[in-house]
N, CA, C and O atoms as a GROMACS GRO file, in nm:
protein
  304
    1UNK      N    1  -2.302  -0.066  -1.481
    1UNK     CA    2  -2.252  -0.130  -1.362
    1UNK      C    3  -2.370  -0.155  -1.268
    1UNK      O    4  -2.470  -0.084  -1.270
    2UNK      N    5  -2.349  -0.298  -1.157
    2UNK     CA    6  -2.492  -0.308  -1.126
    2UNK      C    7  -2.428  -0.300  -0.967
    2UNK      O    8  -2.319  -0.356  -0.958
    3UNK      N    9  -2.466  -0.256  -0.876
    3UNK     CA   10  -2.423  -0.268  -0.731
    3UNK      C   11  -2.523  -0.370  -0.670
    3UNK      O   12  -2.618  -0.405  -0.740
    4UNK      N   13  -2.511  -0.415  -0.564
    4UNK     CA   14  -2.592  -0.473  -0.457
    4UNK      C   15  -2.679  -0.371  -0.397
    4UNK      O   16  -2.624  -0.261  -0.410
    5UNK      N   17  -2.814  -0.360  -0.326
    5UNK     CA   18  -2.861  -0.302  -0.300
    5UNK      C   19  -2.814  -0.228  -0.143
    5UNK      O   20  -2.823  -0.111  -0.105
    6UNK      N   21  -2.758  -0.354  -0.073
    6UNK     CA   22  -2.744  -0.326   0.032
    6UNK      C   23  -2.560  -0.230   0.026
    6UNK      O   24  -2.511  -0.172   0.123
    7UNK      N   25  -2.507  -0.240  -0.090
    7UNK     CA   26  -2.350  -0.218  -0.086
    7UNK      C   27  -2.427  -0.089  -0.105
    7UNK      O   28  -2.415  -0.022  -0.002
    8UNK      N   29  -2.502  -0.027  -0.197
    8UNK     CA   30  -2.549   0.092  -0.241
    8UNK      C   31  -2.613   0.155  -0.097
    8UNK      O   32  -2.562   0.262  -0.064
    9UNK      N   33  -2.704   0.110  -0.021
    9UNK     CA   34  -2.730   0.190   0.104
    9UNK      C   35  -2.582   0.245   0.162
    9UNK      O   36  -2.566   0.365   0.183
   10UNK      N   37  -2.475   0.145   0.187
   10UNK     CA   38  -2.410   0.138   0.270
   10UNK      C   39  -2.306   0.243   0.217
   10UNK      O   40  -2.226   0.299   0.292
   11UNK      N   41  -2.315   0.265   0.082
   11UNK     CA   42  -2.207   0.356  -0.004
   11UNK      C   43  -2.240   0.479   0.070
   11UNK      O   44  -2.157   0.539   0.139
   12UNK      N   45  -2.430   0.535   0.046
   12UNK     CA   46  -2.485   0.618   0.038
   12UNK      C   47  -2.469   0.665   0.191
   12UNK      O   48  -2.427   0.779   0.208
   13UNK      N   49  -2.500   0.586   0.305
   13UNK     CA   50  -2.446   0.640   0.431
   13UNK      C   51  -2.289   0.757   0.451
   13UNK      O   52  -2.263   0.870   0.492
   14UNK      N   53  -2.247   0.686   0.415
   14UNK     CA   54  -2.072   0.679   0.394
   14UNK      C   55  -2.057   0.815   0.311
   14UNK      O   56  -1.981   0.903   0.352
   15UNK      N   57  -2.114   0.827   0.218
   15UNK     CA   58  -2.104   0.929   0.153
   15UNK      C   59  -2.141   1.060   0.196
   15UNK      O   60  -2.103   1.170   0.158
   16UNK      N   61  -2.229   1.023   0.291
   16UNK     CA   62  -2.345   1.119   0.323
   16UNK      C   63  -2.240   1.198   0.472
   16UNK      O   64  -2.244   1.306   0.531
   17UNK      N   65  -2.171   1.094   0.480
   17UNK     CA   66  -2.066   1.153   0.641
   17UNK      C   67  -1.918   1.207   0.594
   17UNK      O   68  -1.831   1.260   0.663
   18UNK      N   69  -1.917   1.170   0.426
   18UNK     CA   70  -1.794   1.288   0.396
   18UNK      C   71  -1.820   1.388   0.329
   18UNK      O   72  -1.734   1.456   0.272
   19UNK      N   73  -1.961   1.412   0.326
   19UNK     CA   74  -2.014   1.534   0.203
   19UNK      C   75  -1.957   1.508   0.115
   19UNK      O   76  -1.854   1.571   0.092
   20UNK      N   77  -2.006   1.389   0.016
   20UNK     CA   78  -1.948   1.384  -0.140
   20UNK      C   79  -2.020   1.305  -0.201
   20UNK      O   80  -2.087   1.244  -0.117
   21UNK      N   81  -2.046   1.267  -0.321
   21UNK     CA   82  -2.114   1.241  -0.434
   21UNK      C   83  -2.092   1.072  -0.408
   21UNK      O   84  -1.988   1.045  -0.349
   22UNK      N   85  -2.172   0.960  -0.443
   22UNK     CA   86  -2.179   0.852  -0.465
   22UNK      C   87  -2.034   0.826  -0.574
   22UNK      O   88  -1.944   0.744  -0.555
   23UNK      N   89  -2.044   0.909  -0.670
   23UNK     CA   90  -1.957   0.899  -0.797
   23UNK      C   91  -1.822   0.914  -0.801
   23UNK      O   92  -1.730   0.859  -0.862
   24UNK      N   93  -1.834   1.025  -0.702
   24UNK     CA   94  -1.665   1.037  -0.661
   24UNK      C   95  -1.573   0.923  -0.542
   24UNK      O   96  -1.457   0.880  -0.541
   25UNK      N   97  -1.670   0.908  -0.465
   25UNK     CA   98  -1.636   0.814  -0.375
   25UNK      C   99  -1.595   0.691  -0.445
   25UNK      O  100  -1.477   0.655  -0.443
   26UNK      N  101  -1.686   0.626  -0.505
   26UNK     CA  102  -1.668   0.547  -0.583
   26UNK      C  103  -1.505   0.523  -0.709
   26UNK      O  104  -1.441   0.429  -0.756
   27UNK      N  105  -1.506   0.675  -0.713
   27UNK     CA  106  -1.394   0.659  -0.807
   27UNK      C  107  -1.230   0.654  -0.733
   27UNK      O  108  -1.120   0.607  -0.765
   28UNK      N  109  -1.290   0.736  -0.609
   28UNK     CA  110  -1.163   0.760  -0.542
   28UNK      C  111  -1.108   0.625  -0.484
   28UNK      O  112  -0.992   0.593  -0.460
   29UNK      N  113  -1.242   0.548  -0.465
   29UNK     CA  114  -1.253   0.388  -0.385
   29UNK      C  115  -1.149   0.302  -0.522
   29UNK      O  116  -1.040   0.247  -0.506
   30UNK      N  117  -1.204   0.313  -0.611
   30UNK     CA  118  -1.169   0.203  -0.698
   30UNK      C  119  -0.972   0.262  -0.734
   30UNK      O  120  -0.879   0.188  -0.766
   31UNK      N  121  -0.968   0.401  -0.715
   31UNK     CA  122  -0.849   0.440  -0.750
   31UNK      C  123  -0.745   0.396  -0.620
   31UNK      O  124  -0.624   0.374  -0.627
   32UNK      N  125  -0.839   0.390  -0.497
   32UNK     CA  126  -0.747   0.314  -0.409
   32UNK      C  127  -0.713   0.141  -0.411
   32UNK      O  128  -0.614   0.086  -0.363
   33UNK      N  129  -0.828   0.079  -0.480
   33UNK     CA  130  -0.810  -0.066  -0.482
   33UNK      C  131  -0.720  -0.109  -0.589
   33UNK      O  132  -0.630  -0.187  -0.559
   34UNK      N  133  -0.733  -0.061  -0.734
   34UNK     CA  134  -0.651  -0.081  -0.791
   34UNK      C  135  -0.454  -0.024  -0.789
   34UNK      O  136  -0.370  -0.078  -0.862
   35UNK      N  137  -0.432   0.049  -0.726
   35UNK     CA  138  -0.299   0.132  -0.588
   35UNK      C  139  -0.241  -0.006  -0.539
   35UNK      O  140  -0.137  -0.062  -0.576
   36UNK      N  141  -0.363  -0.059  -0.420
   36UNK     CA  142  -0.326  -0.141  -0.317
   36UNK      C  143  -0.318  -0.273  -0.407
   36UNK      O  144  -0.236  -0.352  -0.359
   37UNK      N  145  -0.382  -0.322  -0.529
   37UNK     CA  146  -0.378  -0.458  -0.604
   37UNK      C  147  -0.152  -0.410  -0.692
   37UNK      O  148  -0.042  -0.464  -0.681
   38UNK      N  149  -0.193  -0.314  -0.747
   38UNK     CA  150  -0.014  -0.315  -0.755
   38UNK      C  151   0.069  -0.323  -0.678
   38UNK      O  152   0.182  -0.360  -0.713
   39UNK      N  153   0.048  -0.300  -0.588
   39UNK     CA  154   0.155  -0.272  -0.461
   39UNK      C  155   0.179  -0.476  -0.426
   39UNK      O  156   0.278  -0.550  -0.429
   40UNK      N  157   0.055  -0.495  -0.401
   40UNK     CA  158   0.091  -0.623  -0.398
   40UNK      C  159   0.131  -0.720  -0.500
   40UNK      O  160   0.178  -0.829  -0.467
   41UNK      N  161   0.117  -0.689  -0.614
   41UNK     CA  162   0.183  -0.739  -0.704
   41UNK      C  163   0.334  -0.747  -0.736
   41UNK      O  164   0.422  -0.833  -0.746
   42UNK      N  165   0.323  -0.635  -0.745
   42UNK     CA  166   0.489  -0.582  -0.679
   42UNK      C  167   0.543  -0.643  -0.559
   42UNK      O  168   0.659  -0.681  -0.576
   43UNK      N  169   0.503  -0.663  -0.458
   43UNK     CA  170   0.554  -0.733  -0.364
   43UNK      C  171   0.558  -0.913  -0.398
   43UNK      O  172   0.650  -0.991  -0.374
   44UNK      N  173   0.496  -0.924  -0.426
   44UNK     CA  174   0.517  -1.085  -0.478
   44UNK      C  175   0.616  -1.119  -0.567
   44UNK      O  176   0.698  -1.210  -0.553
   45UNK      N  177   0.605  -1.036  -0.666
   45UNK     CA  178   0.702  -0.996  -0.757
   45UNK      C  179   0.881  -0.991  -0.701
   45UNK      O  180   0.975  -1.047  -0.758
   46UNK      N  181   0.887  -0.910  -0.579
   46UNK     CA  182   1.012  -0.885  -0.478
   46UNK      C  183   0.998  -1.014  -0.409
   46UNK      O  184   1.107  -1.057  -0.372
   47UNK      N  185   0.899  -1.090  -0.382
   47UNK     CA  186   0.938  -1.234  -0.253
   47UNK      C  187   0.968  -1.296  -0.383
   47UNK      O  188   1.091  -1.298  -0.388
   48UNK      N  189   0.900  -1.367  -0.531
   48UNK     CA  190   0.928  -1.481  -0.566
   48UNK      C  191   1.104  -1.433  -0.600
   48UNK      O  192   1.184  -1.526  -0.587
   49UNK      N  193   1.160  -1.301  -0.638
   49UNK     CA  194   1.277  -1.295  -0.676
   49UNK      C  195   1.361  -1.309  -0.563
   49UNK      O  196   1.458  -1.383  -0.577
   50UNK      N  197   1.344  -1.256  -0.458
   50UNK     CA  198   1.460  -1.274  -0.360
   50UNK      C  199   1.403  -1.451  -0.291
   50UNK      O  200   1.468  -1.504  -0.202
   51UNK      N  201   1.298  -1.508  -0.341
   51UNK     CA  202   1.293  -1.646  -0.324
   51UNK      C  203   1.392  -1.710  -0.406
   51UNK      O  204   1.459  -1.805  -0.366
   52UNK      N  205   1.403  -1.641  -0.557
   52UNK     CA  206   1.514  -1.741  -0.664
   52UNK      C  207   1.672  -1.709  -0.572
   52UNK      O  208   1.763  -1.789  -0.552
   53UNK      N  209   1.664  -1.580  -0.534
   53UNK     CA  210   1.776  -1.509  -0.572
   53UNK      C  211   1.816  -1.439  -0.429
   53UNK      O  212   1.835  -1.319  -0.444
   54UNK      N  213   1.832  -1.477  -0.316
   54UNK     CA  214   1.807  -1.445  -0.198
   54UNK      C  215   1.912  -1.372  -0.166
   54UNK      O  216   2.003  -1.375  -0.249
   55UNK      N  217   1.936  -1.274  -0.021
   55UNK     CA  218   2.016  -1.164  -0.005
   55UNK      C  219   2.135  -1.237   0.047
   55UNK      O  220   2.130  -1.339   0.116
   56UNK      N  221   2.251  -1.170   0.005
   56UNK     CA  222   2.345  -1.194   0.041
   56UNK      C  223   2.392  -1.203   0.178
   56UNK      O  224   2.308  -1.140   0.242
   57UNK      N  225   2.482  -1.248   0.261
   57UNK     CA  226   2.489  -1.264   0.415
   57UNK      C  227   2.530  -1.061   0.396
   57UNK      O  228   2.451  -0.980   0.444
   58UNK      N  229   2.641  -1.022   0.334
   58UNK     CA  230   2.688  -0.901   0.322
   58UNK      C  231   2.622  -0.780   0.300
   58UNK      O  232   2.643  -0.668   0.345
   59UNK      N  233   2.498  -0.842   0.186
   59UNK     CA  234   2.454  -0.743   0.051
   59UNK      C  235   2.419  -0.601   0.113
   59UNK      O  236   2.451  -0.495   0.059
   60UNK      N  237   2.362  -0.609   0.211
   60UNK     CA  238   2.325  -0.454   0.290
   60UNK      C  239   2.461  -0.409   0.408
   60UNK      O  240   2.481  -0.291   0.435
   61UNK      N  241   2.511  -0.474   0.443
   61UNK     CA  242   2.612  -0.442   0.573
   61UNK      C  243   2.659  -0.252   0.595
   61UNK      O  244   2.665  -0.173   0.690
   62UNK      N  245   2.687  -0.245   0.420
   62UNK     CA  246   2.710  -0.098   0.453
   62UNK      C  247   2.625  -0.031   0.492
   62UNK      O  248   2.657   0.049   0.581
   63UNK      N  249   2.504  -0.032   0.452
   63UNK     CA  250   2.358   0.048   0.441
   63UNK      C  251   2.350   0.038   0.603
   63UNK      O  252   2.360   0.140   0.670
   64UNK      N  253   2.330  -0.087   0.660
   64UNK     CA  254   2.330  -0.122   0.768
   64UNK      C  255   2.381  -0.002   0.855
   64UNK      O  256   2.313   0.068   0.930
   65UNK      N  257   2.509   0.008   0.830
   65UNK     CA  258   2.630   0.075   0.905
   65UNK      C  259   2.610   0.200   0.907
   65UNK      O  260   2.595   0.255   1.016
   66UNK      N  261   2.604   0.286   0.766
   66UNK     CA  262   2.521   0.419   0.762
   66UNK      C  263   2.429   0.457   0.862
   66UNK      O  264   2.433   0.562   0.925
   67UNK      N  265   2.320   0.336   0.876
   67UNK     CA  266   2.201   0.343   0.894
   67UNK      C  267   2.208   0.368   1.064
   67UNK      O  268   2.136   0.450   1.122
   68UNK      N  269   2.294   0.294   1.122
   68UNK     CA  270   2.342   0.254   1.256
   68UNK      C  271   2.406   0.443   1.288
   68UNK      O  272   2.336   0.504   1.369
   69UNK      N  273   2.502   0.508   1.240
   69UNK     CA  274   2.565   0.541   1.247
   69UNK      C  275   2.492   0.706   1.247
   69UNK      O  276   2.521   0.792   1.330
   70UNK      N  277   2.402   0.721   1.143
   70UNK     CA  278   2.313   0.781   1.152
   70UNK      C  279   2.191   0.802   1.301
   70UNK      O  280   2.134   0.911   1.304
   71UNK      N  281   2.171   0.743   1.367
   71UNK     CA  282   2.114   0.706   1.469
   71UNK      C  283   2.164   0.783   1.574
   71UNK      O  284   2.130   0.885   1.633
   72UNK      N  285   2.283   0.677   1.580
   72UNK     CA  286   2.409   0.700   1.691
   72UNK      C  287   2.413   0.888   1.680
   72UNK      O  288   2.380   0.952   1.781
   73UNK      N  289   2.447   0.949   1.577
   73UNK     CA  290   2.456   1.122   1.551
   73UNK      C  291   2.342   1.157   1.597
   73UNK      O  292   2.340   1.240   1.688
   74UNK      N  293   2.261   1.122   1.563
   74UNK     CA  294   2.096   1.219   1.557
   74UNK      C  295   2.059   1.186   1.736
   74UNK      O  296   2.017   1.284   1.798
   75UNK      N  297   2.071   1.088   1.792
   75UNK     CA  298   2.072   1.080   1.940
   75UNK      C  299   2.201   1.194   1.988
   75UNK      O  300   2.177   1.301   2.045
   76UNK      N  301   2.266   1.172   1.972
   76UNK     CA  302   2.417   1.314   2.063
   76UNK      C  303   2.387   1.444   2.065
   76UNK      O  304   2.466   1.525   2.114
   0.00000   0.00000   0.00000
């Protein structure tokens, strides 16, 4: 793997202010980018379907109501 010189200073700072290894950072980094690349996949995934297939005027109302109702208790 080849870094930029300047991404590599900038790693090495960074690293140097959480007490940890270039290597781990690095892994923990890439274990967060590839996390945040599913998540959005997944979400696109949820817009193009509720784009085909969009929510009902009803589809939540109960949840809604729970949800409302729940509130209303936890305030009294």
């Amino acid at each position: 793997m080849t870094i930029d010189e300047d991404l590599v200073v900038a790693v090495d700072e960074v690293v140097k202010k959480l007490k940890t290894t270039r290597s781990s950072f690095i892994r923990e980094t890439l274990r967060e980018a590839i996390h945040q690349f599913k998540v959005r996949e997944q979400e696109l995934k949820h817009r193009k379907g509720y784009g085909r297939k969009p929510v009902g005027k009803d589809e939540f109302s109960v949840w809604e109501k729970k949800r409302n109702l729940s509130r209303v208790e936890a305030a009294n």
